[in-house]
C-alpha positions as CSV (number, residue, x, y, z in Angstrom):
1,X,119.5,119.2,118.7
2,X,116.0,119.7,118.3
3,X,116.6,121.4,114.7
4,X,118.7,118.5,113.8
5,X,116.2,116.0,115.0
6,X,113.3,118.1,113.0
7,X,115.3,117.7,109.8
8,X,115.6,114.0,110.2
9,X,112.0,113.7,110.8
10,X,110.9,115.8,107.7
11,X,113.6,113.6,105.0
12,X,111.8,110.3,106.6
13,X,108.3,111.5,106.2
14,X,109.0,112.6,102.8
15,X,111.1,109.5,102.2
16,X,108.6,107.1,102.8
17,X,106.0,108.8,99.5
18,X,103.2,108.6,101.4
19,X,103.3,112.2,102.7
20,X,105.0,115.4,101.8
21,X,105.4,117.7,104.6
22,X,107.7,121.0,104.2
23,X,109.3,123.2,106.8
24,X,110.4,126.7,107.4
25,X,112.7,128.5,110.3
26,X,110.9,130.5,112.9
27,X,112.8,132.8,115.1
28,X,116.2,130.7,113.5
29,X,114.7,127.5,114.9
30,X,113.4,124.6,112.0
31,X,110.0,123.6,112.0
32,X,107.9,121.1,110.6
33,X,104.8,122.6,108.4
34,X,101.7,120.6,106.9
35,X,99.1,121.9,105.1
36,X,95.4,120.2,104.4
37,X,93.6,122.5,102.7
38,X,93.0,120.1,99.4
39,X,89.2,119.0,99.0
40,X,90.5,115.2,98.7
41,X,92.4,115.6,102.3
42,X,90.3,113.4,104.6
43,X,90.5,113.4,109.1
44,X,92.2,109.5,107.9
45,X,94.8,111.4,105.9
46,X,95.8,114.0,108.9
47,X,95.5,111.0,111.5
48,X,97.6,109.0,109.7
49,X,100.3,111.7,109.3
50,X,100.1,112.9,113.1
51,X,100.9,109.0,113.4
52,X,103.7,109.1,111.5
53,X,105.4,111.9,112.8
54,X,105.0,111.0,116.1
55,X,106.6,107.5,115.4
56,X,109.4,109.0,113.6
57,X,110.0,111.4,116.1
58,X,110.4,108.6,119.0
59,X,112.3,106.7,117.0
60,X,114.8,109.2,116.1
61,X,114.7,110.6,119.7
62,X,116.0,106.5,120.4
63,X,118.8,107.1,118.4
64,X,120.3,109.7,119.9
């Protein structure tokens, strides 16, 4: 469930073209991956994405 969950959350982020977030397994299980590193990548930009996943996740958790 939590996989399945992980998956939905990663197509919405990406869906919505303001982030791009990737994933990978670990130990079989799917997890989400970001990665900041660019020079233009600001504390705003991580906030807002931290934001977004959390609001994703609860309302995805809502529809189960």
């Amino acid at each position: 469930a939590l996989d399945a969950l992980n998956e939905r959350i990663n197509q919405r982020i990406n869906g919505g073209g303001r982030y791009f977030i990737s994933s990978t397994r670990i130990r079989g299980a799917f997890s989400l991956r970001i990665c900041t590193p660019g020079f233009r990548t600001t504390q705003e930009d991580i906030d807002g994405l931290i934001q977004e996943i959390t609001e994703s996740a609860k309302e995805e958790s809502a529809r189960c």
